[in-house]
VOFI-789246 format. One record per residue (C-alpha): residue number from 1; residue in three letters; x, y, z. Coordinates in nm, 3 decimals. Layout:
<pts>
   seq   type        xx        yy        zz
   NUM    ala         X         Y         Z
...
</pts>
This chain:
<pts>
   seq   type        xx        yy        zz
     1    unk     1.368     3.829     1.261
     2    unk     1.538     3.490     1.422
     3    unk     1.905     3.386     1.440
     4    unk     2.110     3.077     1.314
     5    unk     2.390     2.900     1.397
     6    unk     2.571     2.707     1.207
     7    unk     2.707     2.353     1.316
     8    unk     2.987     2.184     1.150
     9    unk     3.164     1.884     1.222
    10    unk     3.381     1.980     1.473
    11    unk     3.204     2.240     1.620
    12    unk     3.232     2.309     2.024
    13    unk     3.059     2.605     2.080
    14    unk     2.758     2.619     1.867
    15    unk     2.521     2.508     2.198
    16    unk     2.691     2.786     2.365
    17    unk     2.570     3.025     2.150
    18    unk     2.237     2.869     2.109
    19    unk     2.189     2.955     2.497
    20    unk     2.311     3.280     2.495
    21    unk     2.071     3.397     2.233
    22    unk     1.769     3.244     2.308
    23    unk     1.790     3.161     2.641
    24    unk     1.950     3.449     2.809
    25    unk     1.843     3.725     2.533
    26    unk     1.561     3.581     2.424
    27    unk     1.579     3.568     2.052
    28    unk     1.451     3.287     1.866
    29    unk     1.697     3.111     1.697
    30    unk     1.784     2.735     1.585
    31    unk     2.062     2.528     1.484
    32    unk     2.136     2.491     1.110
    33    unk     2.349     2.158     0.992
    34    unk     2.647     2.234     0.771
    35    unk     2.509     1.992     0.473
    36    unk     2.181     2.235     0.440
    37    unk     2.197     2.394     0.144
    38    unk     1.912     2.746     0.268
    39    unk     1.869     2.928     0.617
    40    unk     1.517     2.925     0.769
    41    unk     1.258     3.174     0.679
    42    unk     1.286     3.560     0.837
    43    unk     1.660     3.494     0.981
    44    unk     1.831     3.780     0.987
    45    unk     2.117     3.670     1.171
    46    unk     2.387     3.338     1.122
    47    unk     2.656     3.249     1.377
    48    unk     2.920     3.059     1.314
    49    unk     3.069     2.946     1.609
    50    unk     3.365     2.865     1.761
    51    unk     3.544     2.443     1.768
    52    unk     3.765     2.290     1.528
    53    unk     3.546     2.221     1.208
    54    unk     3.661     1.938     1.015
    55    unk     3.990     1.875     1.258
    56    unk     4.113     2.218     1.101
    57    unk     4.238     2.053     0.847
    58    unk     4.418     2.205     0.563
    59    unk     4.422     2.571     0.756
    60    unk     4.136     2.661     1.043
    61    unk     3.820     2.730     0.856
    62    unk     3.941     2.590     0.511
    63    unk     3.698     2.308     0.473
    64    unk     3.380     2.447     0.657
    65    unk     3.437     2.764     0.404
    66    unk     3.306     2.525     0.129
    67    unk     3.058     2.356     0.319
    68    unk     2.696     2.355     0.151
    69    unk     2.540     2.624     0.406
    70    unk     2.795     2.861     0.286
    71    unk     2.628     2.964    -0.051
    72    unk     2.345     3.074     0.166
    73    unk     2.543     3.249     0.438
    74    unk     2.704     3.427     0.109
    75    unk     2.366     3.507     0.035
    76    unk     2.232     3.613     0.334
    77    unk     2.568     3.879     0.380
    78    unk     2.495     4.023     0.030
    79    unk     2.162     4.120     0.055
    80    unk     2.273     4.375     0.432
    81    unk     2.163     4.072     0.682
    82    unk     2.420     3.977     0.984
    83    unk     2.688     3.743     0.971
    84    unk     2.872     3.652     1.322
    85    unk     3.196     3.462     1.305
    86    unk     3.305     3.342     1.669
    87    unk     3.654     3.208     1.682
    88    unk     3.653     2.956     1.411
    89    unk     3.363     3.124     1.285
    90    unk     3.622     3.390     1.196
    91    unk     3.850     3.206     1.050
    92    unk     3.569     3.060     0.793
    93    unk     3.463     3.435     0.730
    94    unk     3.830     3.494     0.589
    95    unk     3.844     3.158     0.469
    96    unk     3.500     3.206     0.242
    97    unk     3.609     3.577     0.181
    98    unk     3.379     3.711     0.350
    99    unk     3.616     3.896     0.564
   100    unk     3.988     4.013     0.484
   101    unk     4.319     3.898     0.603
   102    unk     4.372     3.530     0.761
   103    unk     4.430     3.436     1.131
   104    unk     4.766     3.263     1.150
   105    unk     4.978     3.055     1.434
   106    unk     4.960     3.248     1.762
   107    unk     5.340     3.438     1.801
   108    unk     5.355     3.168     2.074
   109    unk     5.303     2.912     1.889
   110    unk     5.089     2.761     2.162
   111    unk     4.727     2.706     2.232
   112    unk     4.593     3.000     2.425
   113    unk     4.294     2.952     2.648
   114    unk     4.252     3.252     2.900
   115    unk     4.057     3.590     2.956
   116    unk     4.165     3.866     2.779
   117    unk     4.048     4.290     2.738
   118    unk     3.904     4.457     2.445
   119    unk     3.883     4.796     2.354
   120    unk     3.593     4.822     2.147
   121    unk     3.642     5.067     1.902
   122    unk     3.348     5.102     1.693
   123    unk     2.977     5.134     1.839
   124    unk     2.792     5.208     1.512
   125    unk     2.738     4.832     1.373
   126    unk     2.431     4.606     1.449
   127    unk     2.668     4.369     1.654
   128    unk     2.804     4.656     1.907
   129    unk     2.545     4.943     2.004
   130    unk     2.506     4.831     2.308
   131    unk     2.857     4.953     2.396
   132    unk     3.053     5.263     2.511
   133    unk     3.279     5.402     2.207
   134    unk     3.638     5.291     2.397
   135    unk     3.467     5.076     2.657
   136    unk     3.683     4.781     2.793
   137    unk     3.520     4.442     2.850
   138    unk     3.631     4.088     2.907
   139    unk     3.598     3.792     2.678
   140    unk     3.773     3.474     2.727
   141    unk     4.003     3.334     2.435
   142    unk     4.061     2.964     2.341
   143    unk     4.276     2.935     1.996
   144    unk     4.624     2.805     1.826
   145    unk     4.536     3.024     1.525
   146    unk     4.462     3.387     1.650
   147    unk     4.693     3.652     1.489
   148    unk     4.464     3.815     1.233
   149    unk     4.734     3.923     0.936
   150    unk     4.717     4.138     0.665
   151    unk     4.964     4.303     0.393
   152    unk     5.053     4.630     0.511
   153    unk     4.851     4.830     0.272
   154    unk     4.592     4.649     0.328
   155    unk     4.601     4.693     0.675
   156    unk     4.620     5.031     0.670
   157    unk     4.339     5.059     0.455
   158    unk     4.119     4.835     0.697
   159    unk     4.204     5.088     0.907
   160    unk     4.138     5.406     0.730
   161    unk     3.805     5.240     0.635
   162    unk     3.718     5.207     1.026
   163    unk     3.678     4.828     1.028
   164    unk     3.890     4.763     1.322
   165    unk     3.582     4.663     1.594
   166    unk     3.798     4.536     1.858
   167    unk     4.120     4.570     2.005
   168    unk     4.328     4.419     2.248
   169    unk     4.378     4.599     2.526
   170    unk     4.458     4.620     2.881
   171    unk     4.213     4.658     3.166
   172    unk     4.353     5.008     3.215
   173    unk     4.221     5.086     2.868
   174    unk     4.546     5.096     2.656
   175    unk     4.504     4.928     2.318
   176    unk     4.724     4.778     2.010
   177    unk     5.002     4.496     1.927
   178    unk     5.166     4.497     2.296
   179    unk     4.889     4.389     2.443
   180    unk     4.751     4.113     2.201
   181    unk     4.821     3.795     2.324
   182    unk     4.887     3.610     2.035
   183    unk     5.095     3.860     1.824
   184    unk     4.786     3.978     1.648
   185    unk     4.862     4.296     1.387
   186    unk     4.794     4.624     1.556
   187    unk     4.614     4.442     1.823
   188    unk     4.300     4.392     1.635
   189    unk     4.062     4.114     1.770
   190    unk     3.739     4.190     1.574
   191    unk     3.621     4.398     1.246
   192    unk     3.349     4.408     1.005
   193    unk     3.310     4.402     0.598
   194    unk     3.291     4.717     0.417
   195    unk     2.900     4.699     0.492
   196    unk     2.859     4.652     0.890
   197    unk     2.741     4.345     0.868
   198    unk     2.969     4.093     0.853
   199    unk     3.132     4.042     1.176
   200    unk     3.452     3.802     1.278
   201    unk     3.581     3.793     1.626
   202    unk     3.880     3.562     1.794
   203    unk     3.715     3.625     2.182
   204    unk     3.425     3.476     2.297
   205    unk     3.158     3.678     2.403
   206    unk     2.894     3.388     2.476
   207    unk     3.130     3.239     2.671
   208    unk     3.096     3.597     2.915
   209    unk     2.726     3.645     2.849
   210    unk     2.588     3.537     3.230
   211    unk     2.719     3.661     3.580
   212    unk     2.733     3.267     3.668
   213    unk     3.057     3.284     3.445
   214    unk     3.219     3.522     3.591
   215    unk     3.132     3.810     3.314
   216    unk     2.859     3.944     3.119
   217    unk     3.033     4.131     2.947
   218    unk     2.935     3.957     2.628
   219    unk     2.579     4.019     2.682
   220    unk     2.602     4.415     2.463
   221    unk     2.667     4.180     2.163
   222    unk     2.359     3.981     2.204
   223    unk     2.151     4.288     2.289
   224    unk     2.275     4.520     2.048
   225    unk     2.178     4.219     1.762
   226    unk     1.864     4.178     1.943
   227    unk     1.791     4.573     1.909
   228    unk     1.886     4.515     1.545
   229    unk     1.678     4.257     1.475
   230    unk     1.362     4.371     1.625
   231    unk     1.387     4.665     1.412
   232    unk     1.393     4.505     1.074
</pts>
């Protein structure tokens, strides 16, 4: 099977991606233009990266969430195949509903571009077997709209339900809200759909996928979706 990623207007990080998949873990994969209206044949994964689709207007993620390409990305989650959201990519996946709660302002109220530690809490999905059950590792951040929210019930059912993937944390391995650096709810940085597949993340692991960049940290991601996709 062969990735996609998804470019909107606005997008930033889509070429990012693009290298970190095929050229560093060798998957095949192409860029898809937001006006498309299918995914290519045999893809089994869609990323949809990080920038500022359409200027963020309205909220982060609100226009690109009713972009053609979306009714196929819809699709393409409800028949089990992977959906990445990077960034703004996670913002669309809670924008669509593909994903629950919404990222709001940063606490701050500022634009936070630095690296940042994740616990990652949950090895059992297609986008982190690669990984150590509590392993730390270092993605860099780059938002204004980070702090994932949800009602409190909610929340606590996301949590029950073991959807929390990543988690803020410090390099000592402590995890949870006083760590997050933009005020998200119980720290969380990352977390899946009911199903596994459906992934939406604020870091950026293809921006810490090559030693060159000071991390490859990233690079269980891309291999654990590689595993995934060579075995379907």
């Amino acid at each position: 099977m062969k990735a996609a990623v998804v470019v909107f207007p606005g997008s930033n990080c889509d070429r990012d991606v693009l290298h970190a998949l095929r050229d560093v873990a060798g998957i095949q994969t192409s860029a898809v233009w937001h006006k498309e209206t299918s995914l290519p044949e045999n893809t089994g994964l869609v990323v949809l990266p990080g920038g500022f689709s359409y200027g963020d207007y309205l909220r982060s993620g609100a226009m690109a969430a009713r972009s053609p390409i979306l009714g196929a990305v819809r699709e393409h989650a409800r028949i089990g195949r992977l959906v990445l959201g990077i960034c703004n990519g996670f913002q669309v996946l809670t924008e669509a509903g593909l994903l629950p709660g919404a990222l709001l302002a940063n606490s701050s109220l500022e634009f936070i571009c630095s690296p940042c530690f994740l616990k990652v809490e949950k090895t059992d999905t297609p986008f982190t077997n690669a990984y150590r059950t509590g392993e730390i590792v270092q993605f860099p951040i780059a938002h204004h709209e980070g702090l994932f929210f949800l009602p409190e019930e909610e929340l606590d059912d996301l949590e029950n339900r073991g959807q929390v993937v990543f988690r803020y944390a410090s390099p000592e391995g402590n995890a949870g809200p006083d760590y997050s650096p933009n005020g998200a709810l119980n720290g969380i940085a990352g977390i899946v759909n009911r199903g596994g597949n459906v992934l939406g993340l604020m870091p950026h692991p293809e921006r810490a996928s090559e030693d060159i960049l000071g991390c490859s940290d990233g690079l269980g991601m891309w291999n654990s979706v590689k595993s995934w996709l060579e075995g379907r």
